[in-house]
Structures are given as structure tokens and as C-alpha cells.
N, C-alpha and C positions, 0 to 999 in steps of 0.2 A: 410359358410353354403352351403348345397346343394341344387337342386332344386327339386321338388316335383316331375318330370319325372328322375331326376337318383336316386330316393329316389324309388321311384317304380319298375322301372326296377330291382333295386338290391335286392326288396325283392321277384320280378320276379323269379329272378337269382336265389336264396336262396331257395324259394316256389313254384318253375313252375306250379304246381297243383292248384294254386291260379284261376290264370283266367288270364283275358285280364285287362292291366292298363287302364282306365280313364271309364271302364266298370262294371268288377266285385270286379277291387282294386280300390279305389282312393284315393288320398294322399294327403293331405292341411296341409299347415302352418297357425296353430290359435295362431295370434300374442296376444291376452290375456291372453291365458294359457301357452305361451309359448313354445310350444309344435307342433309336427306335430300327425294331424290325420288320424290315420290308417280306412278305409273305405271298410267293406267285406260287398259284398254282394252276396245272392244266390236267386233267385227267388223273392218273393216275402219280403224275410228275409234279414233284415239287423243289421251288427253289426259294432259300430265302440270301436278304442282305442285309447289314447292317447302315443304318443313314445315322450320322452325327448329328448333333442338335445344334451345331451352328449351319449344315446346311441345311435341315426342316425347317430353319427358323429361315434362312437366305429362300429357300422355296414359296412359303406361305406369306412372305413379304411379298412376294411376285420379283423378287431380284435374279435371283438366278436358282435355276431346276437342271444345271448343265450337268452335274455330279447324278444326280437322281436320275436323270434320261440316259445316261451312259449307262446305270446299272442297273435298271429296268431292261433298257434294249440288250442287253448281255444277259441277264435273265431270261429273256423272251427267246432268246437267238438262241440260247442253251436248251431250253424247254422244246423247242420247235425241230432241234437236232433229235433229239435222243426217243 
């Protein structure tokens, strides 16, 4: 497993438009849901997601980021409306 700082950077990497990690990204491991949480924030707005650990693990392989990009941009699209 990876750590929630090269979990971030890589979606840095992927989404530069994002922002600054542990600011306007931030990334936690919720050992309940088993899952890492994706954390957008803009302003005053916040959204978060859940990412599965086989696809952080599919993303930081550089395999496929197609799941994480659709829910960033859905994120971002949501943020950008409201």
C-alpha cells in the first residue's frame, strides 16, 4: 500500500489544476471503509470521494487513473456549479 503523500502527489501529477496537497487535496486512509478519501476543496466548498484500493493501486502503477479522473472531474464540475 501506498502512503497518502505519493497517493496525492500522483493525483497532483495526473490533475496539476487541482491545487496544493494537504490544502486544497487531501488524502486519508479510512480503515472502515476500506478505502482512501479523496478530499477537494475550493473555497468555502467541499467535496469528498471514496477511491478503492485496487484502483489507487491501478493509478500509482501508472495503469489506469480512468475511475479517479471521472471523480475528480465530477468533483471539480460540482465545486465549480454551486
Amino acid at each position: 500500500m501506498h502512503t497518502k503523500e505519493e497517493l496525492c502527489e500522483k493525483i497532483k501529477a495526473v490533475f496539476p489544476e487541482i491545487g496544493t496537497c494537504g490544502i486544497d487535496l487531501k488524502v486519508d486512509y479510512d480503515k472502515q471503509n476500506k478505502a482512501w478519501v479523496v478530499d477537494l476543496k475550493k473555497d468555502q466548498h467541499e467535496l469528498k470521494t471514496f477511491l478503492e484500493d485496487s484502483e489507487a493501486q491501478q493509478c500509482m502503477d501508472g495503469k489506469q487513473c480512468v475511475s479517479l479522473g471521472l471523480q475528480i472531474g465530477q468533483l471539480r464540475k460540482n465545486i465549480e456549479q454551486l
